[in-house]
N, C-alpha and C positions, 0 to 999 in steps of 0.2 A: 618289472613288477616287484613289488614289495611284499617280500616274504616272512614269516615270522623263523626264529630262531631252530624249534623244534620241525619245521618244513623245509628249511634250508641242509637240515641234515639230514634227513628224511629223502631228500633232491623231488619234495612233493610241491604241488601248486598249493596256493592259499589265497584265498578270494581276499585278504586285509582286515574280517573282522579283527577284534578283540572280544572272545577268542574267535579265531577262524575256524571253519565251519571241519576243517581237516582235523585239527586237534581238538575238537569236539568229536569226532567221528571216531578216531584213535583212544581217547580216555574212553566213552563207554565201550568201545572193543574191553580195552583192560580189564575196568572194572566187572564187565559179566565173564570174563574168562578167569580172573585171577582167580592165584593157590590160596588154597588156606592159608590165612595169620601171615596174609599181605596187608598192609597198611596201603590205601591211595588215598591222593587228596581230594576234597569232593569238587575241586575245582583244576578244569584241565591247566598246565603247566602252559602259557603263548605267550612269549615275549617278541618283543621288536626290537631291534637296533634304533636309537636315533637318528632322525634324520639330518643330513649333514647341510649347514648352513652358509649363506655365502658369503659369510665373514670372517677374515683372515682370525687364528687364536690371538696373534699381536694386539687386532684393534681394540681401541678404548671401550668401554662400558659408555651405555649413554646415559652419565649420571646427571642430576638436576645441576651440577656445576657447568658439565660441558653443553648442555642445553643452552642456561643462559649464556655462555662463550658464543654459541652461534648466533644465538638472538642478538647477541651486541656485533658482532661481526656485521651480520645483516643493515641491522640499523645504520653503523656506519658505512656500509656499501650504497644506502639508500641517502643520507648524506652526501655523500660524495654527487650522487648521479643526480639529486637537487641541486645542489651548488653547479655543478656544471649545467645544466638545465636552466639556473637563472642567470648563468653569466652570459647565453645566448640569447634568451628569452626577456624582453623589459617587462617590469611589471606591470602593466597596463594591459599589455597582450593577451591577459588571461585574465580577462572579468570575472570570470565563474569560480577559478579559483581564489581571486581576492576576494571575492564574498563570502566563498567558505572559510577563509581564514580570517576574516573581520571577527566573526561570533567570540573563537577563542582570543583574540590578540588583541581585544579593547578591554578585556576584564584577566586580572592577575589570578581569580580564582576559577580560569578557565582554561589555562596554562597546566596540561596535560603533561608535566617535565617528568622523566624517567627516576626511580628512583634510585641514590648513589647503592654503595650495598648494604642491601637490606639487612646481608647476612639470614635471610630465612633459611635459604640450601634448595628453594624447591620453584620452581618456575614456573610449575603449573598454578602457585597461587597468586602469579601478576596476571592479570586480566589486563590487554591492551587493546586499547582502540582501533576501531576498524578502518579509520578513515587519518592514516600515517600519514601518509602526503602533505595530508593539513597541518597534523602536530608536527613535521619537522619543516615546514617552510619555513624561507628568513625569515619572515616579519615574525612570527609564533618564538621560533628560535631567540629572535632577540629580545623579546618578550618575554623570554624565561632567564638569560642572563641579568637583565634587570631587576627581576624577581628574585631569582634563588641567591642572587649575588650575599645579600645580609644573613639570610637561612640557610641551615644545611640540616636534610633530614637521616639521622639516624636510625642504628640498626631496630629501635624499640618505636619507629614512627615519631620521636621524640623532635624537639630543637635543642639547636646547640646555636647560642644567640652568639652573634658575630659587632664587630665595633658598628660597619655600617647602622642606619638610621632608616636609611629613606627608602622605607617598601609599605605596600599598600595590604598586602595580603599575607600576610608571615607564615602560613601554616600551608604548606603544600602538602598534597595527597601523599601518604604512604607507600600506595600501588597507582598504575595509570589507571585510576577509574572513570566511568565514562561518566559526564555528567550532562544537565541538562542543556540546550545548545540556547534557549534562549534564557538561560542563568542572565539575573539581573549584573549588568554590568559594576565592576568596583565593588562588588561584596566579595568577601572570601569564599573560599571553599567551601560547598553545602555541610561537610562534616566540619569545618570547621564552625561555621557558624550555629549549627545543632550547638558546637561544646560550647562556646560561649553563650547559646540560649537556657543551655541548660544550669552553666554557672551564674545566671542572671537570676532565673527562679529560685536556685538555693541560696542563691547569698544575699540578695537585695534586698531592705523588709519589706518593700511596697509592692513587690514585682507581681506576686499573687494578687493582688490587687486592680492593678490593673490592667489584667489580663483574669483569663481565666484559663491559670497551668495547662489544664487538661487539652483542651479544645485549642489551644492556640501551640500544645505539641503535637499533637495531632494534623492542624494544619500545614506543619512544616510539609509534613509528607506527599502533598499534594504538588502535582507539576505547579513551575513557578507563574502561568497562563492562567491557572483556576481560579474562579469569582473567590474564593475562601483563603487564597495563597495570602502572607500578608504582604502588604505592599514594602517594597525595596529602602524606605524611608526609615520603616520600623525596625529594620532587619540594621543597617546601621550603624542605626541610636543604638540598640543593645548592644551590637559589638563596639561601641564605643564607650558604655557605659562597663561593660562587663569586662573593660580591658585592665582594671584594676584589681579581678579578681583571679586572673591565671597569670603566667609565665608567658605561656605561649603567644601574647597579646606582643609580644614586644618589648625590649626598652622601655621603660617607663619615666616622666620624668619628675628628676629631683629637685623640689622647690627650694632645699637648702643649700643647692649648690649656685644659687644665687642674690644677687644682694638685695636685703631690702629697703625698698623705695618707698615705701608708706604703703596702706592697704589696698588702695585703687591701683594704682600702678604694674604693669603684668609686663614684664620680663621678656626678652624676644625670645622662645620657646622652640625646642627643635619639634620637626613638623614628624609629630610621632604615628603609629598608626591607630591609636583612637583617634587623636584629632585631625587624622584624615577620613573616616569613618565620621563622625561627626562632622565633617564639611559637606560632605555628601549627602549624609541626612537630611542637613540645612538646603540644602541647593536641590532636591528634591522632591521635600516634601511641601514648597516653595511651587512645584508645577502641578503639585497634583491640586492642591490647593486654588490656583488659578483655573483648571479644569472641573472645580469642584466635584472630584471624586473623592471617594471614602474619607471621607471628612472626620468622621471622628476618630477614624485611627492618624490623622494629621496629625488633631488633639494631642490623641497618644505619644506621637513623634515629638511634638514639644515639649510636654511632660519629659522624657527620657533627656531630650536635649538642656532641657532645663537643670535633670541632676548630673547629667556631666559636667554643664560649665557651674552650676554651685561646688562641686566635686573637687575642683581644678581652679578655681578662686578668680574666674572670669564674669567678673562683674557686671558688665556692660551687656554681654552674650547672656548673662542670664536675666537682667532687669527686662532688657526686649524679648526675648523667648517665651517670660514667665506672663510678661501682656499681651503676649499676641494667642499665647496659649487659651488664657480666659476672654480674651477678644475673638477668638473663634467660635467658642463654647457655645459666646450669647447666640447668635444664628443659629445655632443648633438645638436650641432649648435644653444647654445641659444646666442650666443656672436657673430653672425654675421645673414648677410641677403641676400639672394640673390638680385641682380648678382656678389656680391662678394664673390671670394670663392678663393683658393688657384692655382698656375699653375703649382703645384704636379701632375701628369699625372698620377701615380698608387692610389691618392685619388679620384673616381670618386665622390663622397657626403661628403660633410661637417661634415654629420650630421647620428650619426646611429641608428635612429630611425626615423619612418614613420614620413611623411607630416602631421602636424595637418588634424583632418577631417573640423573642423568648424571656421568661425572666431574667436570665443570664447576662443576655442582651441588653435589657433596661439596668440593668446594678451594676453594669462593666461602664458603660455611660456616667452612673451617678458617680462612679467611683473618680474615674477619669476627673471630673469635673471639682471634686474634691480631691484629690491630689494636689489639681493643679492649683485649685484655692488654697492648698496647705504649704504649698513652697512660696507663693506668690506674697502669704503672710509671714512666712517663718525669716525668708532672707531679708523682706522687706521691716524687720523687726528693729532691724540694725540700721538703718540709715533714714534717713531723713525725709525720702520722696512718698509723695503718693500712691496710695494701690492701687491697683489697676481696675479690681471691680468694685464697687460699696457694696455694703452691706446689707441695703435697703433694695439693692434689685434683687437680691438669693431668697428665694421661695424653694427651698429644695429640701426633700427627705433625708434624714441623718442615712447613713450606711446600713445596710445588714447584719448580722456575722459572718463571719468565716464561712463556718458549717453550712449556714446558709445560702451563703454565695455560691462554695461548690457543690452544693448539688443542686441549684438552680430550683430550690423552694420558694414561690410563691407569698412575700408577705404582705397581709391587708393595709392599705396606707390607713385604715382606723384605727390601727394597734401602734404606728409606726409616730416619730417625732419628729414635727418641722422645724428647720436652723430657725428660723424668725420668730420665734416664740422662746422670749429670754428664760423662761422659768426650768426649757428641757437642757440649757447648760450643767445645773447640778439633781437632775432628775434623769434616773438610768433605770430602764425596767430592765430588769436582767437577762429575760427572753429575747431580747431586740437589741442589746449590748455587749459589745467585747470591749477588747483593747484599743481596736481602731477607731472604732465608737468614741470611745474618749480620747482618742489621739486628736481627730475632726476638731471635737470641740474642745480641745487646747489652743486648736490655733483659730477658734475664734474669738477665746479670750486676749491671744496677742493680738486680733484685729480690732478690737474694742478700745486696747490703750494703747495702739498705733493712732486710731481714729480723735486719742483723749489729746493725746501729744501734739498730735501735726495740727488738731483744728482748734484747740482752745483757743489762744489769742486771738482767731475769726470771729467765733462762737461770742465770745465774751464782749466783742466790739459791736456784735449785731446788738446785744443785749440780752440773749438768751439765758432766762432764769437759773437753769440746770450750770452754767459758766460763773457764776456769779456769787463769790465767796463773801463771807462777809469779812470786815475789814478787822484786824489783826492787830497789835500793840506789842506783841509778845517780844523777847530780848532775842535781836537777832534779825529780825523781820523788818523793824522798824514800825514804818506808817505805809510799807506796803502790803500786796493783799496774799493771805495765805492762800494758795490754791487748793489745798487739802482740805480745806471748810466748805469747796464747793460740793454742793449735791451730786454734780455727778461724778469726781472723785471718791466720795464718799458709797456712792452707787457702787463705784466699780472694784474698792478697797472690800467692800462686803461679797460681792461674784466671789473674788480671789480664794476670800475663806470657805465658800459656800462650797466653792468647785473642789477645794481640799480635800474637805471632809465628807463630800458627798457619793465617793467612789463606793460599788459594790463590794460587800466581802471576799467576795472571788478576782477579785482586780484591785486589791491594797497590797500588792506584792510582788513586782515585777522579776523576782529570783524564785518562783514558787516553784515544785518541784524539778528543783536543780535546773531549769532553764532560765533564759534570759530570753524577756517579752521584748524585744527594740521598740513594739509600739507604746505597751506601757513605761515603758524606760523614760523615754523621750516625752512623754506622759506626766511621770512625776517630775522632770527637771521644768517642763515649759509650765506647769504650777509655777515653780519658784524663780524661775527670773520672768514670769510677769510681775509678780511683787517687787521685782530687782529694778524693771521697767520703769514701773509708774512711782515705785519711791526713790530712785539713785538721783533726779533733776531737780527734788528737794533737800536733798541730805546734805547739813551742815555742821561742821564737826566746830564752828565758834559757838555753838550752842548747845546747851549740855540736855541730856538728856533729849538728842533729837531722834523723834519716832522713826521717821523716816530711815535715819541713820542705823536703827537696831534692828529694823524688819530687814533692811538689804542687806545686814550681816549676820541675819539668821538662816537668809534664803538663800547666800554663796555657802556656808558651813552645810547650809542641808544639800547642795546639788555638792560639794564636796562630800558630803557621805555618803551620794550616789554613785561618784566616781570613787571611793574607797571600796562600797559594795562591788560593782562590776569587776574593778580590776581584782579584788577576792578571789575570782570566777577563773577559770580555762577558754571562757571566753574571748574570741580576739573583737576588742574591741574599734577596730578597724572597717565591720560591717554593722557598727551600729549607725543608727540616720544622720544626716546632715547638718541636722539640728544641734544635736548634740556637743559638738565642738563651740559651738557659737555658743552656750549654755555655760559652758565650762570656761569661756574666756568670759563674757558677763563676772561671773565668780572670781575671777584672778581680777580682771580690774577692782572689782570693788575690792579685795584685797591689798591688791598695789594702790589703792587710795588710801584705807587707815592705816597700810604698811609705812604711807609718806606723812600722814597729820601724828602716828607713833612717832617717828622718828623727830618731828619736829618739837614734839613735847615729851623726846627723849623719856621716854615710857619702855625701858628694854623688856622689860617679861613679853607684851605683846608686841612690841618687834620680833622676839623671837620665833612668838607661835605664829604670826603671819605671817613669817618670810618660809616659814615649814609650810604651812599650806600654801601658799605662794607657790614653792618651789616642787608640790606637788600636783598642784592645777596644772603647772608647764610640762611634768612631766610625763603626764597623762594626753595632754594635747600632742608633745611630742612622738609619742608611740602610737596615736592614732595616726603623726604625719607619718609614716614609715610606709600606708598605705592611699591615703588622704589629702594631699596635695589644701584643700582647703584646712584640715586639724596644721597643718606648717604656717598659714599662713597666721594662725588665731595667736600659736606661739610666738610667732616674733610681733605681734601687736601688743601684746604683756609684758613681752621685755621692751619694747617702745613706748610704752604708759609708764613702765619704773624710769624710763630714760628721760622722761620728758619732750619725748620726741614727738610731733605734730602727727598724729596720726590723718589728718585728712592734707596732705599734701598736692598742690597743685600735680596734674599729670600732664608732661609732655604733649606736644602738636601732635608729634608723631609716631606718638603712642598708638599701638595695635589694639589695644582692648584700654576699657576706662573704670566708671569707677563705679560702685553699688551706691 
């Protein structure tokens, strides 16, 4: 029996309270008998001895160090008794357990691999998986040495990037966390890919755009099974697209460390893990497509695929990407609006899929739909081929705003401005325009003299009045026909100025309160090399005083003053648009042209000041290649125009990627 201290001397029984009921019994004896100018205390005196434990003094403390020591012990006991286990056992023997080990061992972001040392000190904060057997079976096992082999994670959950290349999923889990079992195969780790969803919203300018932040972070959260989850395509393209804006993406690679070959020409590339992420997209979003589901987030996957291969200066991947993008659209009715619709009597719907449900819904659609119309004009600016949609089939609503987009406000299409009506190019009501507003319609002004360019010489052979210059004497021209006297040159020389000057006061300043607008940026440059555009294929320096010649070297000097502005900035300009590079190399060639007609009429004051801007245009393309794989390639095509080097070079048979 357990006695207390003052019972034990007492040699009295004690029933075990605290206090027990005997030194309770004992203090008020005292206290009503005590002497006078006795002090007691008003609580009885019951102690207990400890009770004695059945652990030797020697043994160890069970601290969070020796915890994990046994958990690792364990694990490898449990190792062992697998391995012996399979060396009995064929693998075929146990159906139930190769299916449960299929879910983890065909996706590298399902690879449940322990982590090295954490260094945390405390073991209670790995949470491990209930279902070990699975995580340490060969096939799982070997599935994590092929994995963790390039990565190793860190006591901060960090990487520490290793020579290896070739892993699929770079970012293993900190702790075994459990994840979901039917996790889309070939995506990373669900935290991993949150971090690069989340660095895609902050850094990309479009990404708000075509998504809607909120709602589409939100749906991450959702098992990967749920109608709202997004589908595995989407998920991808981001981390493929988004691999340029962390570490953690991997290796990245370096365009300068190979030679080049002219602009079409793409280099045999190591197979990094965006561009295995982007294979995957591709391959896909390819069956969801033939299945005709969620259609328009295909769209979206295109879109996304489209700025990684203009990103990465994969020409070919983005000429077919950027048409199949607007080639889906039209079935979807993203490329028009009602009440315009066709007077096809056996088409009753434009469009074969439901009515958006929510505003939200309908302006993620439009938006979608113009992106892809702004890349599909912007790369298509520079080369030579066809677009993929005209002009003449877009019946669609200019954009909203921002503010308006997020909170899914409601705007009357009577308030609102349709692309097909020339006059809302340099007409901006301010309630109904931002930045991207005007961003849209800049690149419908390069689709105008895309359209001047590639069809004239058709145009003009049909007979078409608007083609049709009158004939020229001027020194220089000869007895052929100035094309600049045509109407719709003329037409379109007037847009250029119109759309200049016609910006709102609250949008003539893309550095306005200490930030940098990338829409409006890219904004005021595609003003100025559309003038670069439609006047650089008349400009002749045997002729003095040529128009042409002094608009295209006012409009490289002003997008040079826009790259003097930005780089001014703490800005990195490495998240500005796609555009932009191609913008700034526009400006260096024309450059590197009166840099070579100075030269040749030994003119040194402007050889100097050109080879200075010159040699600042590259070095601005060059600091955005540090990030940009496409700003490297715009540099060595500047130093290829001073060289005289062919820049459209046949490309190889066996060339992997071709030409824009």
């Amino acid at each position: 029996m357990t006695r207390c201290k003052p019972s034990s001397l007492r040699r009295s029984a004690s029933d075990a309270k605290r206090p027990c009921s005997t030194c309770v019994r004992s203090h008020k004896h005292a206290r009503d008998h005590a002497q006078p100018g006795v002090d007691l205390p008003e609580e009885p005196e019951c102690t207990f001895d400890e009770v004695a434990t059945t652990e030797t003094p020697s043994a160890p403390s069970d601290t969070p160090k020796n915890k994990v020591e046994r958990l690792e012990t364990r694990i490898k006991e449990l190792e062992a008794l697998l391995n012996q286990r399979e060396q009995v056992t064929s693998p075929d023997a146990n159906p139930s357990g190769s299916s449960a080990a299929s879910s983890t061992q065909n996706s590298p972001s399902s690879v449940q691999a322990l982590p090295f040392d954490s260094g945390s000190g405390s073991a209670s904060s790995m949470s491990f998986p209930t279902d070990l057997r699975t995580l340490l079976s060969p096939s799982t096992l070997e599935m994590n040495a092929q994995t963790i082999d390039p990565y190793f994670v860190n006591g901060d959950s960090g990487l520490i990037e290793a020579a290896s290349t070739g892993v699929d999923a770079p970012l293993l889990p900190s702790s075994m966390d459990v994840i979901w079992s039917h996790w889309p195969i070939n995506l990373p780790h669900p935290e991993f890919v949150r971090h690069l969803v989340e660095k895609f919203f902050w850094f990309h300018p479009h990404a708000s755009r075509l998504f809607h932040s909120g709602n589409f972070m939100a749906s991450l959260s959702y098992p990967p099974d749920h109608p709202d989850f997004p589908i595995a395509p989407i998920l991808h393209a981001i981390c493929a697209v988004s691999a340029v804006y962390t570490a953690a993406g991997g290796p990245r690679t370096n365009a300068a460390d190979f030679p080049y070959e002219g602009q079409f020409a793409q280099p045999d590339l190591p197979d990094t893990f965006a561009e295995q992420q982007a294979t995957h997209a591709k391959e896909k979003v390819e069956k969801y497509l033939n299945k005709g589901r969620h259609l328009v987030q295909c769209v979206q996957t295109y879109v996304l695929l489209t700025w990684y291969y203009w990103c990465h200066s994969k020409w070919v991947e983005l000429f077919t990407c950027s048409g199949q993008s607007l080639r889906v659209a039209i079935p979807l009715g993203l490329n028009i609006c009602l009440p315009f619709r066709s007077l096809h009597k056996s088409s009753p719907t434009m469009s074969i899929i439901p009515s958006p449900r929510t505003a939200i819904e309908d302006e993620t659609r439009r938006n979608t739909f113009w992106l892809a119309y702004a890349i599909d004009r912007q790369h298509g600016a520079g080369s030579g081929w066809a677009i993929s949609l005209d002009d003449d089939d877009i019946a669609q609503l200019f954009p909203v705003t921002m503010e308006q987009f997020v909170s899914g406000m409601p705007v009357s299409y009577n308030v609102r401005q349709w692309c097909h009506v020339r006059q809302a190019i340099f007409f901006h009501p301010p309630d109904i325009t931002d930045s991207f507003t005007l961003y849209i319609k800049s690149t419908m002004l390069l689709s105008f003299i895309k359209n001047f360019n590639h069809r004239y010489k058709i145009k003009s052979n049909l007979g078409d009045a608007k083609f049709l210059p009158v004939r020229s004497f001027v020194q220089g021209y000869g007895d052929q026909s100035d094309i600049r006297l045509s109407p719709a040159f003329s037409e379109l020389d007037q847009l250029l100025l119109s759309f200049r000057s016609s910006f709102p006061n609250h949008l003539k300043d893309p550095f306005a309160n200490g930030m940098v607008d990338s829409h409006l940026y890219t904004t005021f440059l595609t003003a100025h090399v559309s003038i670069i555009l439609l006047h650089e294929p008349h400009m002749n320096f045997d002729r003095p005083n040529c128009i042409s010649s002094t608009k295209a070297v006012e409009s490289a000097r002003a997008i040079l003053n826009l790259i003097y502005a930005v780089w001014s900035t703490n800005y990195d300009i490495g998240l500005l648009d796609y555009f932009c590079p191609f913008c700034w190399y526009v400006a260096g060639r024309i450059f590197g042209r009166f840099l070579r007609a100075a030269r040749d009429a030994a003119c040194v004051p402007q050889i100097d000041t050109l080879q200075a801007e010159l040699d600042f245009v590259r070095m601005a393309l060059s600091k955005m290649g540090e990030r940009v794989p496409l700003s490297c390639t715009f540099t060595r095509m500047v130093f290829a125009s001073l060289l005289n080097v062919p820049i459209f070079r046949p490309v190889p048979s066996n060339a992997g990627s071709g030409s824009m």
